[in-house]
N, C-alpha and C positions, 0 to 999 in steps of 0.2 A: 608612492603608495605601495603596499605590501600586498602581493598579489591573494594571500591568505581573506585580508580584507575588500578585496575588489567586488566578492558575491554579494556580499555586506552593504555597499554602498547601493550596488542597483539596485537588489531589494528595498531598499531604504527609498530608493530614487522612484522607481516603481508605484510604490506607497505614499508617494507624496503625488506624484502626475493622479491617478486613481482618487484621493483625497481633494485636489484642484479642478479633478474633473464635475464635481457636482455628484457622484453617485450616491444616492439613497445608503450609506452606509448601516442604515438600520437593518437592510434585509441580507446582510455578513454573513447570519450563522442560520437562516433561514433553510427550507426544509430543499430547496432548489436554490439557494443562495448563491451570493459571489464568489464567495468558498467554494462551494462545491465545483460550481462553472470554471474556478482558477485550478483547482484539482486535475478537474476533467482536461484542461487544456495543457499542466505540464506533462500529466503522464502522457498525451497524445504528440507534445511534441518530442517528450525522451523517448517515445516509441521509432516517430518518423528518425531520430536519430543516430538510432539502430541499426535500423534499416540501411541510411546513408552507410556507417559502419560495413555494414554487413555487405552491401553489395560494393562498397569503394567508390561510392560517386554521389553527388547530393540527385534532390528528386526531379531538380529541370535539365541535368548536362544529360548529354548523348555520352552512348556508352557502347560499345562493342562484344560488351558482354553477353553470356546467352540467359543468364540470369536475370530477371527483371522485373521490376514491381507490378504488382497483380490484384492491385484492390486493397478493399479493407474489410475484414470482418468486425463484425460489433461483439462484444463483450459487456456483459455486467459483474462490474469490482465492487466487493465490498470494502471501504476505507472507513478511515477513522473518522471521516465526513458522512458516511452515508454511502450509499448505491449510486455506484457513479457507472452509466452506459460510456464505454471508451470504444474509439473505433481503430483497431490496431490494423496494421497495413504487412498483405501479404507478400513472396517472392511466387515466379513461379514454378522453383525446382520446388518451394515447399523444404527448404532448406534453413530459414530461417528461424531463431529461438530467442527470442524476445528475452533481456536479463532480469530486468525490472518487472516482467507481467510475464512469467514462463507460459509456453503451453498448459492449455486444462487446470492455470491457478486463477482462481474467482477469490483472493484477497491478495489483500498489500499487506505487508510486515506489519504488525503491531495489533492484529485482531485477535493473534493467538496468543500473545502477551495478556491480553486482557481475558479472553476464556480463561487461562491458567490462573492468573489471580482470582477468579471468583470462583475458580473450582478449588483454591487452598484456602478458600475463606471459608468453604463446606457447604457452596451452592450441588445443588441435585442438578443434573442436566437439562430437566424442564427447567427449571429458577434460571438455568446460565440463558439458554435459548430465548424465554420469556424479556431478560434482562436487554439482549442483543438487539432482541427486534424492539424494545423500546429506546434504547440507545442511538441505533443505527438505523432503524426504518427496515433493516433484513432480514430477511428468511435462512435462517441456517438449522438444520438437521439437526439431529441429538448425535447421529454418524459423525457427522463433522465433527460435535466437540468431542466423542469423544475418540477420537483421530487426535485432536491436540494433545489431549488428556495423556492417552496413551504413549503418545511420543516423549514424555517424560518421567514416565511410570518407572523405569528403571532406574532413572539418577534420585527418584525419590527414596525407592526401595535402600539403596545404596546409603543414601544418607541418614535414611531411620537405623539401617543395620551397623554408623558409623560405630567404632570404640570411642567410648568416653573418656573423660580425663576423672582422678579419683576427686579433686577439687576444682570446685569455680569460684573464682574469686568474685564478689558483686561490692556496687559502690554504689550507695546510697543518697 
């Protein structure tokens, strides 16, 4: 087996144990679903993973180290699922920086993807916000979006001010 395809089969394996288990597969995409709950538990354990990372040693070996784990704070993420409460686990130099969930970030990759496409579709910042919180259940600022907004306001500028070509060919 090609180690390319190894994530491939446990998910797949995963999905089947889950499936045999008897779960109510109907409440999947539910507003507290299985989704979300599966959400909430890979970011929590790619977090604790970190951590291991981070200090050099999983979370039950003894360690000599003066660094050491120190709890967990709660966070609220907003994902592509909804508002997900995660509880990220701290050090106590206060040294550690989570790659996947940075400091002071309250989304995961792919909510800004989505503001920016309803802001090029010519939604107004109430319409994008309005749209989020019926989408996702969250509360997001009109700051927030246009924080995203802004961060590519230049390569937009850039591209309306491109040079043309004198013809374009079109095929019908």
């Amino acid at each position: 087996m090609k180690k390319k395809d190894q994530p491939k089969d446990c998910i797949s394996k995963a999905i089947d144990i889950l499936i045999d288990s008897g779960v109510d597969l109907s409440t999947l995409f539910d507003q507290g679903g299985l989704l979300k709950q599966l959400s909430k538990l890979l970011i929590e354990k790619a977090l604790q993973s970190e951590m291991d990372t981070h200090l050099g040693y999983n979370k039950y070996a003894r360690s000599d180290s003066e660094n050491t784990r120190n709890g967990l704070s709660s966070k609220e993420v907003i994902t592509d699922n909804g508002v997900i409460s995660v509880e990220v686990p701290r050090d106590r130099a206060s040294a550690f920086e989570p790659v996947l969930l940075p400091k002071r970030q309250t989304r995961i990759a792919g909510l800004d993807d989505k503001i920016l496409s309803l802001y090029a579709k010519g939604m107004s910042l109430s319409a994008i916000q309005i749209q989020i919180q019926a989408l996702y259940v969250a509360e997001i600022s009109e700051n927030l979006i246009s924080n995203s907004t802004d961060s590519v306001i230049e390569d937009v500028k850039i591209w309306q001010n491109r040079p043309l070509e004198s013809v374009y060919a079109i095929v019908l």
